[in-house]
Backbone as CSV, one residue per row, in Angstrom:
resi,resn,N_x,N_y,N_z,CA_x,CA_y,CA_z,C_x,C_y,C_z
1,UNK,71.016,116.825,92.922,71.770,117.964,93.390,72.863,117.453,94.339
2,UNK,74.285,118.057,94.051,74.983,117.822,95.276,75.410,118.408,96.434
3,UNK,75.793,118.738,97.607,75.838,119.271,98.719,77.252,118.944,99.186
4,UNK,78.213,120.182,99.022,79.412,119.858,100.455,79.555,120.426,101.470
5,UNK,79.420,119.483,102.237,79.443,119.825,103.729,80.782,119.190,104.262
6,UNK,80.655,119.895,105.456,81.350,118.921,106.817,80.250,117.908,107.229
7,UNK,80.820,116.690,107.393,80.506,115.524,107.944,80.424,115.440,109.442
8,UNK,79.538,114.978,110.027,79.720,115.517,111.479,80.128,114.661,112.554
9,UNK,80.776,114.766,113.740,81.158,114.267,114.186,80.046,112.800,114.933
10,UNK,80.834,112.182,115.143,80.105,110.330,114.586,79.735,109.692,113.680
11,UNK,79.637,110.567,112.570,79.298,109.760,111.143,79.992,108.736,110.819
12,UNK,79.664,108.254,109.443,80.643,106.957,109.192,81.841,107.902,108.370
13,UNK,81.776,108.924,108.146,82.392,109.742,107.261,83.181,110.570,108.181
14,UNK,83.468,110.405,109.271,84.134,111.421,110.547,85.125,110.997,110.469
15,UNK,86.514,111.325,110.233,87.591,110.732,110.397,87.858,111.835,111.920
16,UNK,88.521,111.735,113.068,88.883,112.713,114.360,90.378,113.396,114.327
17,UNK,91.225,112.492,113.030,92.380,112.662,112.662,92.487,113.154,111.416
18,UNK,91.427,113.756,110.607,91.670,114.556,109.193,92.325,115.357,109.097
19,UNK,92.567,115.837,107.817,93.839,116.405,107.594,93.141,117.426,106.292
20,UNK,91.856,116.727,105.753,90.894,117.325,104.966,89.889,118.343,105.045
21,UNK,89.788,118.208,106.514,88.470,119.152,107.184,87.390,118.253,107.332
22,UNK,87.506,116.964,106.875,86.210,116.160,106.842,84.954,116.507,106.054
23,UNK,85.358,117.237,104.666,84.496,117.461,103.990,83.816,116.043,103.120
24,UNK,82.796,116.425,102.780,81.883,115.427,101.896,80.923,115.797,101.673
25,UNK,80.754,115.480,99.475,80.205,115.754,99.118,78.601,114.627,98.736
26,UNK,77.692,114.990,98.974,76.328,114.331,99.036,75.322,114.544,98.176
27,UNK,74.786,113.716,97.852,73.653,113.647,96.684,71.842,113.536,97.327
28,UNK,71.273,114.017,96.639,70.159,114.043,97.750,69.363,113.090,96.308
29,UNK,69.463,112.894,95.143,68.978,112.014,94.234,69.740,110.870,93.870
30,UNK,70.951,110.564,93.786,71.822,108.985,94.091,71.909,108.537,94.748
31,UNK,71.583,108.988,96.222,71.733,108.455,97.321,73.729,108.035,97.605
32,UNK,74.248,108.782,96.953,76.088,108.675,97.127,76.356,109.743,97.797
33,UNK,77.767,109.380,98.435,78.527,110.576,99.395,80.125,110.245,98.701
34,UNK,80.526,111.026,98.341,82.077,111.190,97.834,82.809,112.416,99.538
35,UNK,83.927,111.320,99.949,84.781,112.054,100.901,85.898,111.388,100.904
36,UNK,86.913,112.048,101.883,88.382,111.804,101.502,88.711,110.623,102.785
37,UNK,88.740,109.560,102.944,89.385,108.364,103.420,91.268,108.234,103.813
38,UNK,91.224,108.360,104.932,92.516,108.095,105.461,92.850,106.643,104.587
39,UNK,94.115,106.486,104.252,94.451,104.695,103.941,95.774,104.803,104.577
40,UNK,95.712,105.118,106.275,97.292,104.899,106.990,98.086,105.749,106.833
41,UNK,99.179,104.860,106.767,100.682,106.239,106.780,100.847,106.560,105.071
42,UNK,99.488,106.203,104.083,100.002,106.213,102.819,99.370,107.376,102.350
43,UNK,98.348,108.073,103.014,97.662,109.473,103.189,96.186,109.491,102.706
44,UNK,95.357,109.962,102.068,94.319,110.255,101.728,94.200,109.697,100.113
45,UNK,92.365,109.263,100.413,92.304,109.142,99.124,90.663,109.461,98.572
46,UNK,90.033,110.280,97.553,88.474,110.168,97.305,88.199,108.679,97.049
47,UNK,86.541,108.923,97.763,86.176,107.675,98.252,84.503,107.731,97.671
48,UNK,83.881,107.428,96.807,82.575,107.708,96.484,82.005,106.324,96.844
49,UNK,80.970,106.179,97.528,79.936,105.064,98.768,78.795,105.678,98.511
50,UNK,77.939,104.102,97.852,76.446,104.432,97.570,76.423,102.434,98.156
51,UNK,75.309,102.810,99.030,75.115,102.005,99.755,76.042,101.675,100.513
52,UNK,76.680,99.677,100.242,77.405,99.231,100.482,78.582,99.300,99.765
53,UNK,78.265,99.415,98.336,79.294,99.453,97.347,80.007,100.657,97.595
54,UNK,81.949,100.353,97.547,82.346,101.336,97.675,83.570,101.721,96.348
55,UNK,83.458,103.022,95.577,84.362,103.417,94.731,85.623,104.091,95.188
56,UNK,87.236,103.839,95.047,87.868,104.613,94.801,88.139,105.575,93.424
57,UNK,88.486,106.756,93.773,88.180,107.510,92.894,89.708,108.190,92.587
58,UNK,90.404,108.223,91.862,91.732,109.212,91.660,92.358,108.375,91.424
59,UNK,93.780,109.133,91.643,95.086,108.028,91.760,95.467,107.825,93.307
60,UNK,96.312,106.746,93.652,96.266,105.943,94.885,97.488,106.375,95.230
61,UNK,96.902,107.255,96.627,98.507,107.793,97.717,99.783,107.314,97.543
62,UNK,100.625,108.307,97.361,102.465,108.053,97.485,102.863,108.340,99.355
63,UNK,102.922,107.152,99.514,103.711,107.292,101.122,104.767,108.435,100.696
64,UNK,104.433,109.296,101.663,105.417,110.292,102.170,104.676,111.984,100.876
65,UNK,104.207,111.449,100.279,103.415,113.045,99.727,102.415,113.182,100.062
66,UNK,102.688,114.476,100.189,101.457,115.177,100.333,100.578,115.572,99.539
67,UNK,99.557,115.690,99.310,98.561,116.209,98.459,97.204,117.091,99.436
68,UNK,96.816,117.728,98.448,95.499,118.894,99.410,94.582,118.356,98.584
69,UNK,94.014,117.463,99.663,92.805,116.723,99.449,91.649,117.629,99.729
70,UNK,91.523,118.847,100.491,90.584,119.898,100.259,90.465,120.411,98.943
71,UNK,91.470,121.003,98.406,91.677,121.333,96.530,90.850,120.152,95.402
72,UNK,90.961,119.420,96.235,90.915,118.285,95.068,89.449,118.316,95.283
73,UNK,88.728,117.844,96.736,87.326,117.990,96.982,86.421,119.297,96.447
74,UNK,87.342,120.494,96.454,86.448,121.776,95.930,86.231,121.523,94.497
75,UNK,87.170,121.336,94.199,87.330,120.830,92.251,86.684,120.038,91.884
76,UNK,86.133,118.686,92.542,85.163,118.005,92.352,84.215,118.612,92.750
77,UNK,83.821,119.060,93.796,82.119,120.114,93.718,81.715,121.002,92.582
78,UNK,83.201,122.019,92.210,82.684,122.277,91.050,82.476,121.868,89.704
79,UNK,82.974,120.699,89.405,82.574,119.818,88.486,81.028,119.210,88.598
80,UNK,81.110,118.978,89.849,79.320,118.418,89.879,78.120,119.629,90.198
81,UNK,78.799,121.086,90.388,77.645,122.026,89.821,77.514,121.802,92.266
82,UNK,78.043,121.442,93.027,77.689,121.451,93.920,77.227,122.900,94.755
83,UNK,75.997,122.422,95.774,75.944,123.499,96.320,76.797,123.828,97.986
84,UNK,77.694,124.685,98.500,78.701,124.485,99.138,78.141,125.038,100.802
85,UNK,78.196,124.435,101.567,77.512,124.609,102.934,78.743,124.630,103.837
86,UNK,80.208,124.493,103.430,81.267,124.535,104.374,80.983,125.826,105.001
């Protein structure tokens, strides 16, 4: 099952400068968390981390666009059937 939440403040998943809401989505049977990763002045990017291993997921930030990395995170919950706790 998956779960999106807000990530809470101190996690490894806390960014203090998001722009996303700090959402992330969590698996309680893969043991994975998919959330949106600052990469600098080049903006946001999905980030799926099971364990140590870490996946980028999408296409890779255009310095200077914007994108709604919240849109993109809801759209992936509902693709994975998530249950939504924002």
């Amino acid at each position: 099952m998956w779960i999106l939440t807000e990530a809470p403040r101190g996690s490894n998943f806390y960014e203090a400068q998001s722009t996303t809401g700090n959402k992330a989505l969590i698996s309680d049977t893969c043991d994975t968390v998919i959330y949106a990763r600052s990469q600098g002045a080049d903006g946001y990017r999905i980030v799926a981390q099971r364990g140590r291993e870490t996946f980028f997921m999408g296409p890779t930030p255009v310095r200077g666009v914007e994108v709604d990395m919240t849109a993109q995170m809801m759209t992936l919950a509902r693709q994975l059937g998530a249950i939504v706790l924002v």
